[in-house]
PALUMGU-164550 format. One record per residue (C-alpha): residue in one letter; x negated, y, z negated. Coordinates in steps of 0.02 Angstrom, whole numbers, plus 50000, padded with zeros to 5 digits. Example, Ala and Ser with C-alpha at 12.3 -4.5 7.8 and 13.67 -1.06 7.14 Angstrom:
2
a493854977549610/s493164994749643/
//
This chain:
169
x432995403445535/x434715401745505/x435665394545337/x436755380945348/x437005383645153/x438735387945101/x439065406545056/x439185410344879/x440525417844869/x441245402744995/x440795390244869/x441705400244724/x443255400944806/x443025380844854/x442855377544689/x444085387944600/x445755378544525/x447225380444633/x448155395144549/x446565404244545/x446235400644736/x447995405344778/x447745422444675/x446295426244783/x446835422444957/x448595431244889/x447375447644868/x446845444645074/x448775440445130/x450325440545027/x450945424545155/x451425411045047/x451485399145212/x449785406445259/x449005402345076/x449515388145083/x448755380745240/x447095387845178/x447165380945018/x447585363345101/x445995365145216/x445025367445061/x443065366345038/x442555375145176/x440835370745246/x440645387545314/x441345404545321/x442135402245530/x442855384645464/x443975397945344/x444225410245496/x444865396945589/x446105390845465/x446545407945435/x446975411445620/x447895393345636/x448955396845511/x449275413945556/x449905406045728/x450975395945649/x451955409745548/x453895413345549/x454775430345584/x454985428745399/x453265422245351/x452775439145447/x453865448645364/x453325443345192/x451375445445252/x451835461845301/x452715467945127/x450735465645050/x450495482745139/x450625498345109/x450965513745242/x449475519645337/x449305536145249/x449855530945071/x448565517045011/x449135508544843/x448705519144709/x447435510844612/x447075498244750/x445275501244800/x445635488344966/x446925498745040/x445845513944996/x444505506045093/x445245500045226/x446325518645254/x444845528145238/x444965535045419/x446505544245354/x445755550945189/x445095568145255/x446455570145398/x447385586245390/x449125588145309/x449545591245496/x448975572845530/x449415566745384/x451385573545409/x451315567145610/x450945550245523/x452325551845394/x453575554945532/x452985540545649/x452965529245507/x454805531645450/x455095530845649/x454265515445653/x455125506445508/x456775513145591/x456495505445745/x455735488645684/x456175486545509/x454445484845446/x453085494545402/x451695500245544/x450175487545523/x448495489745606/x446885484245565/x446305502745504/x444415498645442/x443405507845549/x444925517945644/x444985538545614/x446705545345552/x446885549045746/x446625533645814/x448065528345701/x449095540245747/x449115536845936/x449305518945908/x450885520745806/x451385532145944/x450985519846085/x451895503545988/x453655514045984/x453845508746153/x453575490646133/x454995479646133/x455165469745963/x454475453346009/x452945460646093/x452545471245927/x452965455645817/x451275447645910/x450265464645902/x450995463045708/x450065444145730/x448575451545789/x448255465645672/x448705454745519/x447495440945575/x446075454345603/x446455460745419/x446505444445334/x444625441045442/x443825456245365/x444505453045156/x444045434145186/x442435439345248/x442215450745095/x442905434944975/x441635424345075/x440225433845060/x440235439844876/x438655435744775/
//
């Protein structure tokens, strides 16, 4: 039998005052557009009604919007110290050789050359090499093709930290 009860952590986050809200959904995505289309959809009956309003609005961002999203991450390779979600979420490159972890150095700087940003993937569940060929692969896309994959990857990464804000007890 399935619940139609709202999460706990769900109903928290519904019922948290709006600076508080914002705080937590700025943890997930540092899009002030973004944050702010979820905090207008607010309570949530269930965890896919915030998915969905998290993928809507991420639809809906600017080049800038993006841009500001993306400055909430850190390098693939170089989690925020003290940040235990970056940690998490770069485990696949915590044991990679300095060999690996070097190759990604040098395709990261190559990637922010080419496309001003940092490189963004969804990297929970990935291995360091798996990174590392994707980075490699994305090089050749032409900017507005890796401004969507950017889309993409961003929207999969907001999915898993709401899910995690969602599902808290």
């Amino acid at each position: 039998m399935t619940s139609t009860s709202t999460p706990p952590g769900l109903a928290r986050f519904n019922a948290l005052e709006e600076s508080a809200a914002r705080a937590a959904l700025h943890e997930a995505c540092a899009s002030t557009a973004w944050a702010n289309r979820l905090l207008a959809a607010r309570p949530y009956a269930t965890a896919d009604d915030l998915y969905a309003a998290s993928d809507a609005a991420m639809a809906d961002l600017t080049a800038a919007d993006l841009a500001e999203a993306m400055a909430g991450h850190p390098p693939i390779g170089r989690p925020k110290p003290g940040d235990p979600t970056s940690a998490r979420e770069q485990r696949g490159m915590a044991g990679a050789s300095a060999e690996l972890k070097a190759q990604m150095l040098e395709l990261n700087l190559a990637y922010q050359e080419k496309f001003g940003q940092v490189f963004l993937i969804c990297a929970t569940g990935r291995t360091g090499e798996q990174m590392r060929d994707a980075v490699r692969e994305r090089l050749g896309n032409p900017p507005e093709r890796e401004r969507e994959i950017v889309r993409t990857e961003l929207g999969k990464i907001n999915r898993i930290r709401l899910a995690r804000l969602a599902e808290e007890d």
